[in-house]
C-alpha positions as CSV (number, residue, x, y, z in Angstrom):
1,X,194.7,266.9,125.9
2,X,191.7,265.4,127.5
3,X,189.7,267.1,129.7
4,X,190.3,265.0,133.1
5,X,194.0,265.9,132.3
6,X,193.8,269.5,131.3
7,X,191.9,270.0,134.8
8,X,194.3,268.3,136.9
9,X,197.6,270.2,135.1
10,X,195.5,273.5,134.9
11,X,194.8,273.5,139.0
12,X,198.1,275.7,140.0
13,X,197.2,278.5,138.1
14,X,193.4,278.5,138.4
15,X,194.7,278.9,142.5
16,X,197.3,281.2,141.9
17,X,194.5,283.5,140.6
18,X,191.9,283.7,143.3
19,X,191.8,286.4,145.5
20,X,193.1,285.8,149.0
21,X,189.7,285.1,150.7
22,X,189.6,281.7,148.9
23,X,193.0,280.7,150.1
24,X,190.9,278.5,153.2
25,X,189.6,276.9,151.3
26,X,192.5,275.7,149.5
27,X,192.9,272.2,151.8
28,X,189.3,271.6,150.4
29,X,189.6,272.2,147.4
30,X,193.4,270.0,146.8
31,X,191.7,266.6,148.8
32,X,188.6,267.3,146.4
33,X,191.0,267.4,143.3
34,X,192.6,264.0,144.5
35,X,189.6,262.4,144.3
36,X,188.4,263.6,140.9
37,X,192.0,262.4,139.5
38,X,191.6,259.2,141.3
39,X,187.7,258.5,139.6
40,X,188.1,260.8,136.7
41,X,184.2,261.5,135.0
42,X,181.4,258.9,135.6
43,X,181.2,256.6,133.5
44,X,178.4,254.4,132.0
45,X,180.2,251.5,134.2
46,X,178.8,252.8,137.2
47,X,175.8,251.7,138.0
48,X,174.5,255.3,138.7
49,X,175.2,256.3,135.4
50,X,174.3,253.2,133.4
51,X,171.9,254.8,131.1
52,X,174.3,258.3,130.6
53,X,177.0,259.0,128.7
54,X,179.2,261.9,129.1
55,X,181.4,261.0,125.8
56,X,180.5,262.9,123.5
57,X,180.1,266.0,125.7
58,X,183.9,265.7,127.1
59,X,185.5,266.2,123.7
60,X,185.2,269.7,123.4
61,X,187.8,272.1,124.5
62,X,186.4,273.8,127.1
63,X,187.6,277.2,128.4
64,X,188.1,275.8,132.3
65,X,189.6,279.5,133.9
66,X,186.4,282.1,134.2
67,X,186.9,285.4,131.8
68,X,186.0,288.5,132.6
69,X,182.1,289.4,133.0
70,X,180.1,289.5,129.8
71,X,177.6,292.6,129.6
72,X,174.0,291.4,128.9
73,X,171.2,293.9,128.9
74,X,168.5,293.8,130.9
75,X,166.1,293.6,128.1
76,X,167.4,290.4,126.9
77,X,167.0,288.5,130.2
78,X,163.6,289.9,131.5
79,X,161.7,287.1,130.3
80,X,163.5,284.7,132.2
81,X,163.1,286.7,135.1
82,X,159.9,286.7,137.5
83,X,160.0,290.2,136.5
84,X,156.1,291.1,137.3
85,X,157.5,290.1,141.0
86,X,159.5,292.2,143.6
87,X,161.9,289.6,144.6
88,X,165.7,289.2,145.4
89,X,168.2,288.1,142.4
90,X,171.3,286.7,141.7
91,X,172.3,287.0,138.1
92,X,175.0,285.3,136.7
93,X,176.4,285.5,132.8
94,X,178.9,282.8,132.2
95,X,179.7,282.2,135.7
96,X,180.2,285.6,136.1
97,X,178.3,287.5,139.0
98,X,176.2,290.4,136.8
99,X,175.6,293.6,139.8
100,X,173.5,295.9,137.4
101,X,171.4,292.6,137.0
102,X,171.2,291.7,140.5
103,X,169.5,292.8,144.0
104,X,171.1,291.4,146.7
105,X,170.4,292.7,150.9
106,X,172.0,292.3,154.0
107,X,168.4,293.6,155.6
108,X,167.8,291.4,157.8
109,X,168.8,288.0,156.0
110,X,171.4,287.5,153.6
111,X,171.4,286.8,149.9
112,X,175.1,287.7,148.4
113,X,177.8,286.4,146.6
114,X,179.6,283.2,148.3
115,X,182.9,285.0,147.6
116,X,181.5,288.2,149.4
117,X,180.6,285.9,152.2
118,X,184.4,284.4,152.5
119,X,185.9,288.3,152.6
120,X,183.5,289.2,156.1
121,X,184.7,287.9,159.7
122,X,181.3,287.4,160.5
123,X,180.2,284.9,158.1
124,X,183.3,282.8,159.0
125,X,181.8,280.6,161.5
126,X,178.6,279.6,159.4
127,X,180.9,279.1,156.6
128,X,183.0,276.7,158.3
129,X,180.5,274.8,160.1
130,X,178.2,274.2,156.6
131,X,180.6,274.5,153.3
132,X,180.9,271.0,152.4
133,X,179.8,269.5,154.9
134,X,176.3,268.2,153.2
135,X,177.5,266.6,149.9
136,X,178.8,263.0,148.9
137,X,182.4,263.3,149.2
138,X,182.8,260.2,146.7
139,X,181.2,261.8,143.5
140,X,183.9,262.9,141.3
141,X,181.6,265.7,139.5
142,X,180.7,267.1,143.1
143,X,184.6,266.6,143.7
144,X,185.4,268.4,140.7
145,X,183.1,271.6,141.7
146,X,184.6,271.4,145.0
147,X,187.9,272.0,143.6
148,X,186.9,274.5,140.8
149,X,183.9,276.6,142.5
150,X,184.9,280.1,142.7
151,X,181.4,281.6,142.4
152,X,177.9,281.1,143.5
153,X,175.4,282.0,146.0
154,X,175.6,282.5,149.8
155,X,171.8,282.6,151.1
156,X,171.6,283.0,154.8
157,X,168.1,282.7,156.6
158,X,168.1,284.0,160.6
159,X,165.7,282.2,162.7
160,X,162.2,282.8,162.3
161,X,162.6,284.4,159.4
162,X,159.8,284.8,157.1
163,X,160.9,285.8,153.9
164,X,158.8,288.2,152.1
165,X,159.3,287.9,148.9
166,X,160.7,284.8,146.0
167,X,165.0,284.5,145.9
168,X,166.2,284.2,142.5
169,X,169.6,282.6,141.4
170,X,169.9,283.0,138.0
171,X,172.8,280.9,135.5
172,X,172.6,282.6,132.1
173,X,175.2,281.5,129.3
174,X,175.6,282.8,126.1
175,X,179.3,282.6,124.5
176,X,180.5,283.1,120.7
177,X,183.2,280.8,119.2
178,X,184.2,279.4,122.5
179,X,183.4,276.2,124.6
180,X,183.2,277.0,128.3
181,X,183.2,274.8,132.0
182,X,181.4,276.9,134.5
183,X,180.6,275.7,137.9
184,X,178.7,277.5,141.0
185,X,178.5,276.4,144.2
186,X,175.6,278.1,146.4
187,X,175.2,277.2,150.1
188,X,171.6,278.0,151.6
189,X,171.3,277.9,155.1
190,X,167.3,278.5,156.4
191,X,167.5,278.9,160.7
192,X,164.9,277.4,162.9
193,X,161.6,278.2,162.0
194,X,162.9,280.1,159.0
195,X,160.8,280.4,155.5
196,X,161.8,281.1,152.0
197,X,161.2,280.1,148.7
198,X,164.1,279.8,146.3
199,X,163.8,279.7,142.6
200,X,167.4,278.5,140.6
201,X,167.0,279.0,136.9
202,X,169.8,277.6,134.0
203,X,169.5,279.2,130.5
204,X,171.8,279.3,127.7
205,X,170.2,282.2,126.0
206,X,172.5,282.2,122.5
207,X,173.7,278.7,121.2
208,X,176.8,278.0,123.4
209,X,178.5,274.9,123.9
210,X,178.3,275.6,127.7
211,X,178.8,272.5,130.1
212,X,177.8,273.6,133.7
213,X,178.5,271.5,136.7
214,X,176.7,273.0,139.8
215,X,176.5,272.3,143.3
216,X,174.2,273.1,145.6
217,X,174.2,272.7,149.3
218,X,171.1,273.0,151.3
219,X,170.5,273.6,155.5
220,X,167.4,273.3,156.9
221,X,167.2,273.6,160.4
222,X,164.7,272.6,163.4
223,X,160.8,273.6,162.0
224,X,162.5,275.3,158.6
225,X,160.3,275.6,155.4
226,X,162.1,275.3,151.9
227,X,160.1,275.9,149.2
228,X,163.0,275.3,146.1
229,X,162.1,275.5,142.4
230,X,164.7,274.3,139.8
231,X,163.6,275.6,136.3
232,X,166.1,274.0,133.4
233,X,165.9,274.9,130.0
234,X,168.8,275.2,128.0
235,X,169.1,275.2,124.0
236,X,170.5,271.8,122.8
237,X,174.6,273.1,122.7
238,X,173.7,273.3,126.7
239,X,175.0,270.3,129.4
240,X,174.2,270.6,133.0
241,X,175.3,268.6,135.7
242,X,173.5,269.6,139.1
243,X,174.2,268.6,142.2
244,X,172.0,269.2,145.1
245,X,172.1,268.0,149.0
246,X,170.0,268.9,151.6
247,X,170.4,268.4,155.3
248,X,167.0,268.5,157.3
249,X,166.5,268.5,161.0
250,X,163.8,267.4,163.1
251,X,160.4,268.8,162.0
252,X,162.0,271.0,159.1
253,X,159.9,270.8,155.8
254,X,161.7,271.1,152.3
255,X,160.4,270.5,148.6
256,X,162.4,270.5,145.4
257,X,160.6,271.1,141.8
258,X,162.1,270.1,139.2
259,X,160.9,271.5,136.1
260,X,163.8,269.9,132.7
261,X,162.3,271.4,129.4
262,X,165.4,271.5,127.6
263,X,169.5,270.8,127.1
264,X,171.8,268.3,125.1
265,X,172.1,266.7,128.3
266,X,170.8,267.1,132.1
267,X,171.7,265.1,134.8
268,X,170.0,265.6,138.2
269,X,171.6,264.5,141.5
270,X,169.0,265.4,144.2
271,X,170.2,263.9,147.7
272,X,167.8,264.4,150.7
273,X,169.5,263.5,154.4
274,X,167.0,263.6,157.4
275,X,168.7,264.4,160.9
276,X,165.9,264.6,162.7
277,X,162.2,263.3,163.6
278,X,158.9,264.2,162.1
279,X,160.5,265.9,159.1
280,X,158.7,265.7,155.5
281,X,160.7,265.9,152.6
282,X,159.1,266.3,148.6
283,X,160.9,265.8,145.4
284,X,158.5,265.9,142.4
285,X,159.5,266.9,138.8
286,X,158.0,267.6,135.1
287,X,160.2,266.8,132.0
288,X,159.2,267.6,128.6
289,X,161.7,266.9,126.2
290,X,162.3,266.3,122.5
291,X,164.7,265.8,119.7
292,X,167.8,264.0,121.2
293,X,168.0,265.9,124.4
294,X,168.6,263.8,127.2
295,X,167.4,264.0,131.1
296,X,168.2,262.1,133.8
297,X,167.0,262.2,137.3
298,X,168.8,260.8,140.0
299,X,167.6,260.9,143.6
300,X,168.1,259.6,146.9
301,X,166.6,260.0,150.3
302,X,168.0,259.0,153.3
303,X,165.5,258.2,156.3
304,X,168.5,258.0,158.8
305,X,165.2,259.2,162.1
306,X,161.8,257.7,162.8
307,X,158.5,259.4,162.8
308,X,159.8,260.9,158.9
309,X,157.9,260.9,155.6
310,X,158.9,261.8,151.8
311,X,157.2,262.1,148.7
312,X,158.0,262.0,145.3
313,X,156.3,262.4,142.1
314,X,157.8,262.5,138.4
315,X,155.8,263.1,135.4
316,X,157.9,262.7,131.8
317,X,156.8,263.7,128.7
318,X,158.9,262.3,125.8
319,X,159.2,262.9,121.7
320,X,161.1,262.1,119.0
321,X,164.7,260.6,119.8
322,X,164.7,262.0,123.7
323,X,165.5,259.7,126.1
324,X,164.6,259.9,130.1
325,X,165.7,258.3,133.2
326,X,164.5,257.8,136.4
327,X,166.8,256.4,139.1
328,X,165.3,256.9,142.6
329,X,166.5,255.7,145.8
330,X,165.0,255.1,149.3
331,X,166.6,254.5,152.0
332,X,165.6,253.7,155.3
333,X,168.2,253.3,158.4
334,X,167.2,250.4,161.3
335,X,165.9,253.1,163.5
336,X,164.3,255.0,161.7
337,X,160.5,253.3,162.5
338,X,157.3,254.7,160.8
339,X,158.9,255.9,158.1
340,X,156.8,256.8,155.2
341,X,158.3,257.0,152.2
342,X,155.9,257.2,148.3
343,X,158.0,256.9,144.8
344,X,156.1,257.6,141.9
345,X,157.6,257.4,138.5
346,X,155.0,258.6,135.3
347,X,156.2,258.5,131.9
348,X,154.4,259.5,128.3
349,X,156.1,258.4,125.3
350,X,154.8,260.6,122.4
351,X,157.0,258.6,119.8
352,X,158.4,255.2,118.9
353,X,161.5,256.3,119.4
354,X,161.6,258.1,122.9
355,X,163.4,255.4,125.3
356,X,162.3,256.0,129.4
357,X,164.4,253.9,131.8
358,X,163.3,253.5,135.5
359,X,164.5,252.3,138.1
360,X,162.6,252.8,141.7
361,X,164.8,251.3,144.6
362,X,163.9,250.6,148.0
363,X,166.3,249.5,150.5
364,X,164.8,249.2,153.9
365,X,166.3,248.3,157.2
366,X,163.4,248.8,159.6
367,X,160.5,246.9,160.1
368,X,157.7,249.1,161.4
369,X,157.5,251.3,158.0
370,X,154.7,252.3,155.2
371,X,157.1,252.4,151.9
372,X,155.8,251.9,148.7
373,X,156.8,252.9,144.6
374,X,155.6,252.6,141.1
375,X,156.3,253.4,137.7
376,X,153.8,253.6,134.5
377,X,155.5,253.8,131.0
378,X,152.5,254.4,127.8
379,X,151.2,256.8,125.5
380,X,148.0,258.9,125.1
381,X,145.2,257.4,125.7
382,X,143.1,257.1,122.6
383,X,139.3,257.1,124.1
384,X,140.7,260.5,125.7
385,X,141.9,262.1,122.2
386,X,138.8,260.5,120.7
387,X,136.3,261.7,123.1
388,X,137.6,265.5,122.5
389,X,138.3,265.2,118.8
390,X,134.3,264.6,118.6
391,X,134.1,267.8,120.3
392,X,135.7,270.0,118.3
393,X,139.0,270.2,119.6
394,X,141.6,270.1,116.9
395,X,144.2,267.0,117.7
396,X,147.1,269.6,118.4
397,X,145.4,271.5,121.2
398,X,143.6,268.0,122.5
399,X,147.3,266.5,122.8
400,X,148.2,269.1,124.6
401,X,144.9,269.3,127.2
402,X,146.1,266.1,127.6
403,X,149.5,266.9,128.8
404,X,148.3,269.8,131.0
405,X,146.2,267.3,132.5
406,X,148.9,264.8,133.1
407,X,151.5,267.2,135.1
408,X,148.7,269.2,136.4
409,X,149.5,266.7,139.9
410,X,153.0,268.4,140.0
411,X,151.9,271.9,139.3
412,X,149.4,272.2,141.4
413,X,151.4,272.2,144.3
414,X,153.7,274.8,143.0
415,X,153.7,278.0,145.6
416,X,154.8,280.7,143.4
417,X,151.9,281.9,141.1
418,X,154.3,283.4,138.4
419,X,156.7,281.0,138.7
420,X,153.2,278.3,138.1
421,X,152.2,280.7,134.3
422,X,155.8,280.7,133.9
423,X,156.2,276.8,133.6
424,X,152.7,276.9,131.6
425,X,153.9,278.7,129.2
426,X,156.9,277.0,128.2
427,X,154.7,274.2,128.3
428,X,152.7,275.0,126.0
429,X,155.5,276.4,123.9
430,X,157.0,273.0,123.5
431,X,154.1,271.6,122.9
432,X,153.0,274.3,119.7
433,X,149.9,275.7,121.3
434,X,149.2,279.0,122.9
435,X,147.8,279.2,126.4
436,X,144.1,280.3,126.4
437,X,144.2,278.8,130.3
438,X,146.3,278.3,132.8
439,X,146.8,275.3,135.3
């Protein structure tokens, strides 16, 4: 049976088995299964998925029904944990919510499960007036998660709220003999003049044919300040689909990292929507892949208000057979005048066979606007590697200088001074040096 098929017949029971505080959510989740059988899985026929396939991953026989939680040690996830900072965490193994791994709070702000959030009266209202309200209601995987969610994240922000310290959501996978679908939904809501940083982390830490198709839904209200770090680096039996959407209003500020360093394949589906004037939205991103992994970045911002900016900034590193996209959208509404809107697209291929295929789109409707983007495809510059080689410095370690100094734009702007040695480090892992400095 095919996948799209074994979904569709498997729906009854998946719904017969959730616990009652899902049940209103069920008129939801049935007109978000109707779309996904009407469009099925992307295909490489749509436009936004010209250069992905998701073929090969769709003949396993994925486990589509979430087993029971699978006990992971502590020791064996610290490292991909900011574990030398206090913070608040969300741990999940297999889709599974993980307590003994997890500190959650209700002091003050809320970071919880989403299904804890549907039992409580008080988190009703919220719920209702953000679930599914932010995301593209024509994208079949986002359809799909809609109708399949039954875990996740439910981060709550009150106004002016300054959050202390880093949040933490945390997708671990590691299954034996077993192919498994696991999709989280989180919904982040940040009040006026609210600010947090948010670090979401997928890992397959044993190799697991684990295909993971997240959504993620993002408020940010009037003056709000969202720091958001994605961190993906899966072994090559690992697939993510992840989609994000973030709804801004006036004068809110919110910046999404994207750090891809491994995976068979990654697709990223970042959608910005500004409601509002004088709001600033970032996207930037490092990939570093190798092998035959496969990353793509999709992204679209939506200047719907004048007086707006964004800014976004992609550096990919590529090797071996790895291939990279970049398809980026802006989009700017009739009324929304002096608009500022930067797309920059940087690409390194480190081997004859690494493919990089950009596409920068601008589709404006205003006429008062400053909106410009680029994209550079090359290799290492040779006077660079010379000029060091004459030094001293041995051609591994020059190479990777080199790359440091290539995404050192990207990580400079990175808030989160673990979370910046974190990235370093794997960094210079995948690149086969050790890290005598830090950037």
């Amino acid at each position: 049976m095919e996948l799209k098929e074994k979904l569709i017949s498997s729906f009854v029971a998946f719904e017969e088995g959730l616990k009652g505080e899902h049940e209103r959510l069920h008129d939801i989740r049935l007109e978000a299964l109707k779309l996904f059988e009407e469009k099925g899985f992307p295909t490489k026929k749509e436009e936004a998925w010209k250069y992905t396939s998701l073929n090969s991953i769709l003949k396993n026989d994925f486990s589509i029904i979430p087993k029971n939680e699978t006990v992971v040690e502590y020791k064996e996830v610290k490292k991909y944990l900011l574990s030398d900072s206090d913070t608040y965490k969300l741990v999940f193994i297999n889709g599974i919510f993980s307590s003994h791994l997890s500190s959650t709070t209700h002091d003050g702000l809320d970071v919880c499960l989403m299904s804890s959030a549907l039992t409580k009266p008080k988190y009703k209202m919220i719920i209702d007036a953000h679930y599914n309200t932010c995301v593209d209601k024509n994208d079949s995987m986002t359809a799909l998660n809609t109708a399949y969610a039954t875990e996740g994240a439910f981060i709550n922000i009150p106004k002016s709220k300054v959050v202390s310290k880093p949040i933490e959501i945390i997708y671990l996978s590691t299954t034996e003999n077993q192919a498994l679908l696991v999709q989280p939904r989180n919904l982040i809501i940040v009040g006026e003049n609210a600010h947090v940083q948010i670090l979401e982390r997928h890992q397959s830490i044993t190799e697991c044919s684990v295909f993971t198709n997240s959504t993620t839904e993002i408020v940010a209200h009037k003056r709000a300040i969202v720091d958001f770090y994605k961190l993906q680096n899966d072994l090559d039996t690992g697939t993510l689909i992840d989609n994000t959407f973030i709804k801004q209003k006036q004068e809110s500020r919110v910046s999404v990292h994207t750090f891809s360093f491994g995976g068979k394949l990654t697709r990223n589906n970042l959608n910005f929507y500004q409601e509002g004037e004088r709001i600033d939205s970032t996207l930037k991103g490092i990939t570093l892949i190798d092998g035959k992994q496969h990353v793509d970045h999709y992204t679209l911002v939506s200047h719907n208000q004048p007086n707006c900016e964004s800014h976004q900034n992609y550096k990919g590193i590529y090797d071996d057979n790895s291939i990279g996209v970049f398809n980026g959208k802006i989009y700017v509404d009739k009324i929304a005048q002096k608009t500022d809107g930067f797309q920059q697209s940087n690409n390194v291929l480190l081997s004859d066979k690494a493919h990089i295929y950009a596409k920068p789109q601008l589709e404006i409707f205003a006429d008062d606007v400053k909106c410009s983007h680029g994209c550079t495809i090359g290799q290492l510059n040779d006077e660079a590697m010379f000029y060091m080689r004459q030094r001293g410095i041995p051609k591994k370690e020059a190479k990777a200088l080199l790359m440091y100094a290539f995404t050192d734009e990207v990580m400079q702007s990175v808030k989160i001074p673990e979370l910046k040695t974190k990235v370093a480090r794997v960094i210079a892992k995948k690149l086969g040096v050790s890290m005598g400095f830090e950037i």
